[in-house]
N, C-alpha and C positions, 0 to 999 in steps of 0.2 A: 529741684534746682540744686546744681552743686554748689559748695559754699565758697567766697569769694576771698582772698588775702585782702587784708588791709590795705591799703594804698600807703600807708605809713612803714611800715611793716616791711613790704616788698624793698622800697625806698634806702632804706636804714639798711637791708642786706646788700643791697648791690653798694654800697657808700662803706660799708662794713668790708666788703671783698675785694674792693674791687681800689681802693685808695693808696696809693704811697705818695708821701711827704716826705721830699728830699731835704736835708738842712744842708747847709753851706761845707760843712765840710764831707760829705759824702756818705754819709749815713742816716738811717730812715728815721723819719722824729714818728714817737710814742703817738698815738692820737685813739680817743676814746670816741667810740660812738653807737650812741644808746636814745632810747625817746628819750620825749623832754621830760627835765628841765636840766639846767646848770646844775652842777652838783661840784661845790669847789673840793671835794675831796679828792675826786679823778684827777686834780692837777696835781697830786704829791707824785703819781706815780706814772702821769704822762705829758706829754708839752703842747698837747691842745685837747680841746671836747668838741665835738660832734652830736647835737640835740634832731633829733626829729618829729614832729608832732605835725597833725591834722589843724588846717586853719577852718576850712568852709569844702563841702562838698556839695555839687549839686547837680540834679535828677534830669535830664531834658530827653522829650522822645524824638526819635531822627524819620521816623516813618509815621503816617496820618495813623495807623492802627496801635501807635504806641507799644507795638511787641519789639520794637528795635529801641532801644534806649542807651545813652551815653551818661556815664556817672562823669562829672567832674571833678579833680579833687585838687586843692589847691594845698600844699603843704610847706610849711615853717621850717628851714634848715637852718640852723642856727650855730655861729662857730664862734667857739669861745678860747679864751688864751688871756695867759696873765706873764708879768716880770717873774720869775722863778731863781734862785740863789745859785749861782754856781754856771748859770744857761750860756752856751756861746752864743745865741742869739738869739735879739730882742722879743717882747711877747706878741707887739705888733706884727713882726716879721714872718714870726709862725702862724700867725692867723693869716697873715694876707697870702702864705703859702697854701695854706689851707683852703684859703675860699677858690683862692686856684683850682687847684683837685678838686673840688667838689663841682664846679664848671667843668670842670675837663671828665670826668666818669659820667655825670649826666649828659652833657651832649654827646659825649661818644657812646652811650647807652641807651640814646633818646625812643629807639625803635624796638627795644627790646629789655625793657628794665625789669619785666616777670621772667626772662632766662637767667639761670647761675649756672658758671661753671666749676667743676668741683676740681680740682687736682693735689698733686702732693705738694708743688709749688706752694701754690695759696693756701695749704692746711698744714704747713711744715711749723710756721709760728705755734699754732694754738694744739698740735700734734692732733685735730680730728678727724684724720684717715688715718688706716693702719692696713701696712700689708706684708703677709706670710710665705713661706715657701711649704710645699711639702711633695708627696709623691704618689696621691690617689684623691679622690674624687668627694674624700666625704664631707659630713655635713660643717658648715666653716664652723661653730662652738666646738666642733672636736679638739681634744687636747694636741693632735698630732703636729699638728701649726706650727710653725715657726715662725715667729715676729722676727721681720729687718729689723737691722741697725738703722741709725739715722744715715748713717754713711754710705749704703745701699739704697735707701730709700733717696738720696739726691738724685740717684741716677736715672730717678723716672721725672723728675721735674718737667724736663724738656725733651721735645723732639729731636736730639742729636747727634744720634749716633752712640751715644755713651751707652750703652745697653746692661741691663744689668741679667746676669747670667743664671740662671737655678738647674744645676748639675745632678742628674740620678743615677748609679749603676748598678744597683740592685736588681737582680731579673724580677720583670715583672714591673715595675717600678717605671711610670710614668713622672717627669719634671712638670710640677706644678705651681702656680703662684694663685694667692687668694687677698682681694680688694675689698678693704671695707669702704664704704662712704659715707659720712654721716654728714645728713640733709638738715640744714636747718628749720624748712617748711614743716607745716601739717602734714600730716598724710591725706587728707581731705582736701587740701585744697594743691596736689600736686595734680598733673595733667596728661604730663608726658616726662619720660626717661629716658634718656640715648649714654649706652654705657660703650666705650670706644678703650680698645687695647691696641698699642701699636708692638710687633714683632713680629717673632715668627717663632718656628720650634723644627728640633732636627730629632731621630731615631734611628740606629738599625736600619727598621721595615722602610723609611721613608720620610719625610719631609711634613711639617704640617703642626696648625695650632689649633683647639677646640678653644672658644670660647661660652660661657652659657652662665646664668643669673640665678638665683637663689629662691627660691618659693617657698617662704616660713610656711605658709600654710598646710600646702602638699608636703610640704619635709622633701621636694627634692629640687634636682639642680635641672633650667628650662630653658628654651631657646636656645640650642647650640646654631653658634657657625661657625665655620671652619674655612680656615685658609691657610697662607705662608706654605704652600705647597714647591712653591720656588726657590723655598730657603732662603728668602729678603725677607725686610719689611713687610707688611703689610696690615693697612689698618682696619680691622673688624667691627661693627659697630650693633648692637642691640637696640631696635629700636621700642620700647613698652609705652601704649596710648592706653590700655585696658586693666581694668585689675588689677591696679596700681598700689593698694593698700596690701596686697598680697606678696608683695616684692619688698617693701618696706616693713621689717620688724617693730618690735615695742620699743627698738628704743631709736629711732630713727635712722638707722641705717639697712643700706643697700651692699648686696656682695655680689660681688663678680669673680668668675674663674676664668682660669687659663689654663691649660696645660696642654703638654704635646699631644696630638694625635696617636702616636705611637709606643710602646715601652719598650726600656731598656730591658736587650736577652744576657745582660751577667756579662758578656765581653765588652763592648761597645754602652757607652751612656747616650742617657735620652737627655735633650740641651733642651732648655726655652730661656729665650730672649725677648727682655720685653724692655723697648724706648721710652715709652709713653703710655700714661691711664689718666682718661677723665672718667666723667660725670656729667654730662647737663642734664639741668632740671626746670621742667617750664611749668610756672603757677597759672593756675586760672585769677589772675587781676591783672591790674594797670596792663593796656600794653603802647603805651608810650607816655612820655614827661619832657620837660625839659624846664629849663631856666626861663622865667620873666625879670626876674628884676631881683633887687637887692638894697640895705642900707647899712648903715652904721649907727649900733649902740652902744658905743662904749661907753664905759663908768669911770668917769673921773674923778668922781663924789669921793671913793673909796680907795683906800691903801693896802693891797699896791693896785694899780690899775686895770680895771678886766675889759679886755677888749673886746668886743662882741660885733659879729653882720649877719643878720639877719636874711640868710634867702626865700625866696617866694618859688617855689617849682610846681608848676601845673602841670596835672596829668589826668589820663582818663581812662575809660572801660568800658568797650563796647558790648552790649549782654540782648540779650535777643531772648524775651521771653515765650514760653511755652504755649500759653493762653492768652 
């Protein structure tokens, strides 16, 4: 039997990735979120907490021969916020923004809370993707790498046209870019990977971009496809359901390549262009949740005031055993 994410776990990363808390004057308020419990220290260095914890889970079979089974899991989100010195806005204020978003990423996530998408976007705060240029094929720990600037790496955020350019004229000499991703899941309890480049790439000989994945284990690079034969756009996507821990190294990351098709002959450069790079990653747990209900705990007892609601989010997991 494969091993299952926590239903907590799963919960806290989509709430983790997937949250912005606007404040009033237009910038993103700090918000912590971690299991439980409160921990009044996270308030020195951000303007609300985010607790998640397991309340009650429970077992029911959906078929007479009980090999179809639905776990239920009923879990505690809890959002915390205090008066803070200096704050342009109240602590109340940023909690009840907060309990917002957390309603708003769960229902908008309700069918799908075991997918994360990975990109430079969402990993630009905590800098955990990194990606390199170079101009061959080899293994991504090689020295030859060159780490983007942050200033570079903007330019893959989005789907927009902004393209960012890796230039070769060396004969010989393929334009190459190299993606890390770093998964916060198990490798055990991953399922499926779809690793998606948008560009294209120009040479000399011809038009065209190779994409292909990283095999720690084999030591080489697997699954090419190829397109941008057109010299647009075009988005290439890897799709890995198999031999999943083979793709993922020891330290949780996945690489992907790019590079042209073709190489520069010494007159003319090999061009690759690349819009856009994710990541999605889909766990074996929950696959769906949403909100029931909610309260209020605040503490008035104590100086300064912590403001506290308590939500209720139920979810479940259908598992279909062997025997």
């Amino acid at each position: 039997m494969s091993e299952v994410e926590d239903a907590a776990v799963t919960l806290l990363r989509l709430l983790r990735n997937e949250m912005r808390v606007a404040k009033d004057d237009g910038s993103l308020a700090r918000v912590s979120v971690t299991s439980e419990w409160q921990n009044s220290e996270a308030f020195k260095g951000c303007d609300g907490q985010v607790t998640v914890g397991l309340a009650e889970c429970t077992d029911q079979k959906v078929d007479l021969s009980g090999k179809t089974r639905r776990r239920t899991s009923f879990l505690r989100v809890n959002v915390w916020a205090t008066e803070q010195a200096g704050a342009n806005e109240a602590g109340r204020v940023i909690r009840d923004k907060i309990v917002e978003e957390v309603n708003r990423v769960v229902r908008q996530n309700r069918s799908k809370p075991h997918e994360t998408l990975y990109d430079f976007l969402k990993g630009a705060a905590s800098q955990m993707h990194r990606a390199y240029s170079g101009s061959s094929e080899v293994s991504p720990y090689h020295s030859s790498w060159e780490t983007l600037s942050s200033e570079h790496i903007q330019q893959l955020w989005y789907s927009d046209d902004n393209r960012y350019e890796v230039r070769r004229s060396e004969n010989g000499a393929f334009a190459a870019l190299l993606f890390r991703f770093k998964l916060e899941s198990r490798e055990s309890v991953v399922k499926k990977l779809f690793l998606s480049f948008e560009g294209y790439g120009a040479a000399p000989a011809g038009n065209g971009v190779a994409v292909k994945v990283w095999n720690h284990e084999a030591g080489t690079w697997q699954h090419m496809q190829v397109g941008g034969a057109a010299g647009t756009d075009e988005t290439l996507t890897l799709a890995l359901t198999a031999d999943l821990p083979s793709y993922i190294d020891s330290d949780g990351c996945v690489w992907l390549l790019a590079r042209t098709l073709y190489a520069s002959d010494g007159a003319a450069p090999a061009l690759l262009f690349c819009d856009y790079v994710s990541c999605l990653v889909v766990v074996n747990g929950i696959s769906y949740c949403d909100v029931v209900g909610y309260r209020a705990l605040d503490r008035v007892d104590v100086k300064p005031f912590i403001y506290r609601t308590e939500i209720t989010v139920k979810s479940w997991f259908i598992e279909k055993l062997g025997v």
